[in-house]
C-alpha positions, 0 to 999 in steps of 0.5 A, a space after each residue: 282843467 277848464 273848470 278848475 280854472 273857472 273856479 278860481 276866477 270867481 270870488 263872490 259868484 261865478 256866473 259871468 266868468 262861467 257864461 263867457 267861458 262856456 259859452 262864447 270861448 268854448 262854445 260848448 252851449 248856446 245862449 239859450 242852452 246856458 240859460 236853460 242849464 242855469 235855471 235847472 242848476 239853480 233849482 237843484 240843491 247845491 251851488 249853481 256852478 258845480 251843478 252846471 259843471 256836473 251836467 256839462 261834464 256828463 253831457 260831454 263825457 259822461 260819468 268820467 266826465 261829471 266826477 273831472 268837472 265836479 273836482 276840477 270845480 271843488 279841489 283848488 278852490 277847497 285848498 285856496 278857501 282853507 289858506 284865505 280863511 287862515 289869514 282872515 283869522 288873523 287880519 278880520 278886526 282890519 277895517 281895509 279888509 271889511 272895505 275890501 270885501 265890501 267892495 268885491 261884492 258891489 263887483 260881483 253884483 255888476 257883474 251878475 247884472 251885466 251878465 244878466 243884461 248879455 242874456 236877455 235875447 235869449 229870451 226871444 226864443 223862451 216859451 214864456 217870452 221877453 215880457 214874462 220873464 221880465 214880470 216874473 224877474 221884477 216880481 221876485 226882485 221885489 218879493 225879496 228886497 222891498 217885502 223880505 218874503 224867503 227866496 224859498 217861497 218865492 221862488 216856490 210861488 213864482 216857479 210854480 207859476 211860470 211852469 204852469 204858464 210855460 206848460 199851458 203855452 207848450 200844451 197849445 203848440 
């Protein structure tokens, strides 16, 4: 239930509404533990948020578990994208709907950001620490937005090479 619920708070992207829930409401993971999860949902194939819910409904109660998450998070958001998409059909060529979505994408984008400032102490605690992160995240930010390089190459060159920075560090401990 707790995941079909945040399924349906999300339009746009989830992971503010998602990081809230599980972590400060539930407390089901910690700051830390939500974004070590979210960086292994985000490398696996499939939306971030369905791969989050899967490892927390194993983790907690197994394969039952994963399979409640995974509906829970799949099933009425199914059903409520089929019924927008059969409005959308009918008002698309309406300029207060191109505006609309426009304007529910500028939220979700300050949402992300917000989240993202929220979870920076967590950083405190990573291997790599504040400053790596940081270098990592800022080079991949301008990797896609100022030279238009694939997010797959990207997120290839620079995962790969934080994995080995990460790696080295944890080798020397």
């Amino acid at each position: 239930m707790s995941f079909t619920l945040l399924a349906l708070q999300g339009f746009g992207g989830v992971l503010a509404v998602v990081q809230r829930e599980i972590v400060e409401r539930k407390r089901w993971l910690t700051k830390e533990e939500f974004v070590e999860d979210w960086a292994v949902a985000q490398i696996m194939p499939g939306p971030n948020v369905v791969n989050i819910s899967l490892m927390i409904g194993a983790r907690h109660f197994g394969l039952k578990g994963a399979i409640a998450a995974l509906a829970g998070m799949l099933t009425f958001p199914l059903i409520l994208v089929l019924l927008l998409a059969t409005i959308y059909s009918h008002f698309a060529d309406q300029a207060w709907l191109a505006g609309a979505l426009r304007g529910m994408g500028a939220v979700a984008g300050g949402l992300i950001a917000a989240v993202g400032v929220k979870l920076i102490p967590s950083l405190k605690t990573n291997v790599l620490g504040v400053a790596l992160c940081a270098i990592f995240g800022i080079g991949c930010f301008i990797c896609i937005a100022i030279f238009k390089i694939p997010l797959g190459k990207v997120l290839l060159t620079l995962g790969v090479a934080s994995y080995l920075i990460a790696y080295v560090r944890l080798e020397g401990k």
